[in-house]
VOLUMNU-638302 format. One record per residue: residue in one letter; x, y, z of N, C-alpha, C in turn. Coordinates in steps of 0.1 Angstrom, whole numbers, plus 5000, padded with zeros to 4 digits. Each point is the difference from the previous one (the first is absolute). Example, Ala and Ser with C-alpha at 12.3 -4.5 7.8 and 13.67 -1.06 7.14 Angstrom:
# residues 2
a513249435078499150125000500950125000/s499650114993500950115000499250115008/
# end
This chain:
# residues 108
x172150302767501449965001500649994986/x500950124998500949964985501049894998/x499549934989501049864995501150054994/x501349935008500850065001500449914984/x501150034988500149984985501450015004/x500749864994501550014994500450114991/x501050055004500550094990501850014996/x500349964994501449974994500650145005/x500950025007501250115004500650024996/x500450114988500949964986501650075008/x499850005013501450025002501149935000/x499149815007500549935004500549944982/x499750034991500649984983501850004998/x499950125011501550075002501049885002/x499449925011501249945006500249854991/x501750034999500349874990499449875009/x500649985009499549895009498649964992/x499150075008498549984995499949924979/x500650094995499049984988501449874997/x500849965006500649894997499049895003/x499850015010499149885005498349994991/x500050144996498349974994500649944984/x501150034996500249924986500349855006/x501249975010499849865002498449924999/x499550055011498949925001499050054989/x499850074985499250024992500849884991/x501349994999500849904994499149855004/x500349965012499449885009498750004994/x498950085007498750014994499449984985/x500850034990500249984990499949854994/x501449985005500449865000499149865006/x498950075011499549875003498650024998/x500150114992497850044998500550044984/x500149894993499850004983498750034997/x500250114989498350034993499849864994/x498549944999499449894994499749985015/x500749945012499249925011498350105005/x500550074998498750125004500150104991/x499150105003499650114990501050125004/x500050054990501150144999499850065013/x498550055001499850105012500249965012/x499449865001500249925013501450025002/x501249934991501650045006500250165003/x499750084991499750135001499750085019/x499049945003499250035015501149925006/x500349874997501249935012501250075001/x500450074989501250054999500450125007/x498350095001500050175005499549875016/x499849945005499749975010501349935010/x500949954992501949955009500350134998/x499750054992501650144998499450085011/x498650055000499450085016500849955012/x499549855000501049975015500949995000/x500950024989501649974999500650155004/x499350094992500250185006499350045012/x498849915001499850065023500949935006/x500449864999501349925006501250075004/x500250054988501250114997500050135009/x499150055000499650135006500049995018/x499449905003499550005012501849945004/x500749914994501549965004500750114998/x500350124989500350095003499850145013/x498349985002500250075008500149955016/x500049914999500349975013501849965006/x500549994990501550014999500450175004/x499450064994499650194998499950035016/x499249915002499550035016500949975013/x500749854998500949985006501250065000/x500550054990500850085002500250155004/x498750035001500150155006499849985012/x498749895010500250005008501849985010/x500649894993501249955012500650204994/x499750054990501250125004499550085008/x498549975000499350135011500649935014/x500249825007500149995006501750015005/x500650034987501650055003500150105001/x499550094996499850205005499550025013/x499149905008499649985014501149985008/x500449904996501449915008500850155001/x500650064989501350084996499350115011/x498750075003499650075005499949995015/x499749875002500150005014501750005006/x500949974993501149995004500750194997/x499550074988500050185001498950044997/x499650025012498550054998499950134996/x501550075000499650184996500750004991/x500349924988500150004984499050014996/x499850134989498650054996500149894985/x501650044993499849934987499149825005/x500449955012499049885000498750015001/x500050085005497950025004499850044987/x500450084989499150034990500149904990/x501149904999500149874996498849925002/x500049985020499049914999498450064997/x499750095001498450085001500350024980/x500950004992499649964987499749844995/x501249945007499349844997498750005007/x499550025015498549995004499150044991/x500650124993498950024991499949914984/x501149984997500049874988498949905006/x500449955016499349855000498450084996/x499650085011498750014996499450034982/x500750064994499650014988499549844996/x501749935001499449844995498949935003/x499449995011499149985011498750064997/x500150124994499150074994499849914985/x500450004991500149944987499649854997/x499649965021500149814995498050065004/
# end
C-alpha cells in the first residue's frame, strides 16, 4: 500500500483569498510562538504543520463550494430540460457541467 505524502499545490498560491489568510495566520503564529519558548526547529515543524492544515482546510472549502455549484447548475439544466426537452444548446450545457462534476469527484 503506497503512503499517500502532502504535497503543496502551487496553483492554489494564485488565489488572493488563500495567501491572505496564510499571511494572517503566519502573522498570528508568529505572534504567539516567540523564538526562546522552544527551539527554532520545533516552531519551524509547528509552523509547516498549521499552514498544511490551513491550505487542506482551504482546499477541501474551496472545492466543495466548486462542487456545489456545479451541481445546483447541473440540477438547473435538468429542470430547464425537462420543461424543453428538444433544446440541444441545453443538453450540451448540461452533459458539459456532468462532465465538470465528474472531473471534481475525480480530483477528491
Amino acid at each position: 500500500r503506497k503512503s499517500r505524502r502532502w504535497i503543496l499545490n502551487p496553483q492554489i498560491l494564485k488565489e488572493k483569498d488563500c495567501i491572505e489568510k496564510i499571511k494572517k495566520e503566519i502573522d498570528f503564529f508568529l505572534k504567539e510562538n516567540t523564538v526562546g519558548q522552544t527551539s527554532l526547529q520545533n516552531t519551524w515543524d509547528t509552523a509547516k504543520a498549521v499552514l498544511r492544515g490551513l491550505v487542506t482546510a482551504y482546499t477541501i472549502k474551496r472545492n466543495r463550494e466548486k462542487w456545489q455549484n456545479q451541481n445546483k447548475l447541473q440540477k438547473d439544466l435538468e429542470n430547464r430540460l425537462q420543461i424543453k426537452p428538444q433544446d440541444g444548446r441545453i443538453r450540451n450545457e448540461l452533459i458539459l457541467t456532468r462532465h465538470k462534476l465528474n472531473i471534481i469527484n475525480q480530483e477528491e
